[in-house]
C-alpha positions in Angstrom: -5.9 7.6 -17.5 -8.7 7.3 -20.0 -8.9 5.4 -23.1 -11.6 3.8 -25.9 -12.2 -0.1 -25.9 -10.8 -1.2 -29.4 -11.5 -4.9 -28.8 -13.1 -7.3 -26.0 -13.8 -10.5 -25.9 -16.8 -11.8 -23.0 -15.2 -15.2 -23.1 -12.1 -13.9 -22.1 -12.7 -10.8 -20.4 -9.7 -9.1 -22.0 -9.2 -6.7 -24.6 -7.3 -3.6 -26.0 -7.6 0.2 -25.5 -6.7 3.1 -27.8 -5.1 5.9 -25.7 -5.6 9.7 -27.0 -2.4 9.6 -28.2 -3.4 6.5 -30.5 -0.8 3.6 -29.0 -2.7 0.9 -27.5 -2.7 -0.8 -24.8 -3.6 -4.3 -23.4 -6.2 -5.8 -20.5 -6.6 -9.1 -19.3 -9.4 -10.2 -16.9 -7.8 -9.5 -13.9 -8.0 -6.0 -14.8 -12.1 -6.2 -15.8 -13.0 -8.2 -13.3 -11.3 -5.1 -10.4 -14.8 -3.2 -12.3 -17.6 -4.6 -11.9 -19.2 -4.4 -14.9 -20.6 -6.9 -17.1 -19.4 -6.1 -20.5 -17.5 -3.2 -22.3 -18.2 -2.1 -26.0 -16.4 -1.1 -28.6 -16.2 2.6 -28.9 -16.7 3.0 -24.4 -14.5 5.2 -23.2 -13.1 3.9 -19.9 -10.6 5.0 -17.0 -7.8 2.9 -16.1 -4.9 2.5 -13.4 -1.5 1.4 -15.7 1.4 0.2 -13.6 4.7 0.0 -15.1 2.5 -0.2 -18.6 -0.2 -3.3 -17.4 -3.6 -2.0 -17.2 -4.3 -3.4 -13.6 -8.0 -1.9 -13.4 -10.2 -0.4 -15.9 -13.8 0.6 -15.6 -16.9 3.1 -17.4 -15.4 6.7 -17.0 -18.5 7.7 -15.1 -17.6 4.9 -12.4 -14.7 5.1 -10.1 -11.7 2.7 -9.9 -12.1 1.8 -6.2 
C-alpha cells in the first residue's frame, strides 16, 4: 500500500500517513525502524505493510519492505 508522510517526529520515530483515499493512518517506531532509513519528510511518499489497520513496516517507495 502506498501513502504520503503527513507528520514525523525523529524523537519518536512515529508519525502519520495520508492514504489516496485521504483517511490517515498511524506508525509507531516499530514500524520505521523494519526500514532502515534515517528520517522521512513530509510530503515522501512511502510503501507500507497494514495488518488488521497497524502499519507494521513502512519504507521510501523506491525501497522494498523486506
Amino acid at each position: 500500500m502506498q501513502a504520503t508522510v503527513a507528520t514525523y517526529s525523529p524523537e519518536t520515530r512515529s508519525g502519520t500517513v495520508l492514504l489516496d483515499d485521504g483517511s490517515q493512518l498511524s506508525f509507531d517506531a516499530d514500524a520505521f525502524d523494519h526500514s532502515g532509513l534515517r528520517m522521512l519528510r513530509l510530503g515522501q511518499r512511502v510503501v507500507m505493510r497494514v495488518v488488521d489497520g497497524r502499519v507494521t513496516a513502512i519504507n521510501h517507495i523506491a525501497l522494498p519492505l523486506d
